[in-house]
N, C-alpha and C positions, 0 to 999 in steps of 0.2 A: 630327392624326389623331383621330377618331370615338374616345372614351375608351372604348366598350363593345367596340368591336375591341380598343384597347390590353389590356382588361382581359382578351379572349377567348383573343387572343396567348399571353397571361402564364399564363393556367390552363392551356392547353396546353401550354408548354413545362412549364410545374411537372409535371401530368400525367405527361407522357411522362419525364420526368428519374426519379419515381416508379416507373412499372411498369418501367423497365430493369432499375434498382435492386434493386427486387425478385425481380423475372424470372431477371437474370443475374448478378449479386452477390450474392443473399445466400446463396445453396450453395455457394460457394469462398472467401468472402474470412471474416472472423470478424464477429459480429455487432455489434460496436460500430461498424462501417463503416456500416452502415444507416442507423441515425439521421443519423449525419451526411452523408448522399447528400442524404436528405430534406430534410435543412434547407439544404442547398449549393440544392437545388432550390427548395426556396419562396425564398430567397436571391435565385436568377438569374430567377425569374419574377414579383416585385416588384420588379424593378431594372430589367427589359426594360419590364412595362408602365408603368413611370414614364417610362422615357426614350422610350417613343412619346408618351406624353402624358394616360397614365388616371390614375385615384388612387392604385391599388397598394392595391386591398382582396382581390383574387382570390378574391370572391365574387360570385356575381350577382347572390343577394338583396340583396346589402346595395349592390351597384354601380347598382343598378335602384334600390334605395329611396332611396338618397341623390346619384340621377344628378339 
């Protein structure tokens, strides 16, 4: 797979794992749950664009300057 797809993938899922996060959890659950969504999420969205085949930088500057 096309690494700038993989990496496009990967920001998306991290993205959206983020505004849920936000959105729908942080008014009911306590706020140490937060951070750690966020980091579940950069987590699963370097792990997915690795296993399509990018580098797992989930930047585009830097997936672009160093593609």
């Amino acid at each position: 797979m096309n690494a700038y797809l993989a990496e496009f993938i990967g920001m998306i899922i991290f993205l959206t794992i983020i505004l849920i996060a936000v959105y729908f959890i942080s008014s009911t659950y306590p706020k140490v749950v937060l951070p750690l969504l966020i980091g579940f999420g950069l987590f699963l969205g370097i792990f997915v664009c690795v296993l399509l085949g990018g580098p797992g930088y989930l930047n585009p500057a830097v997936a672009i300057m160093l593609g």
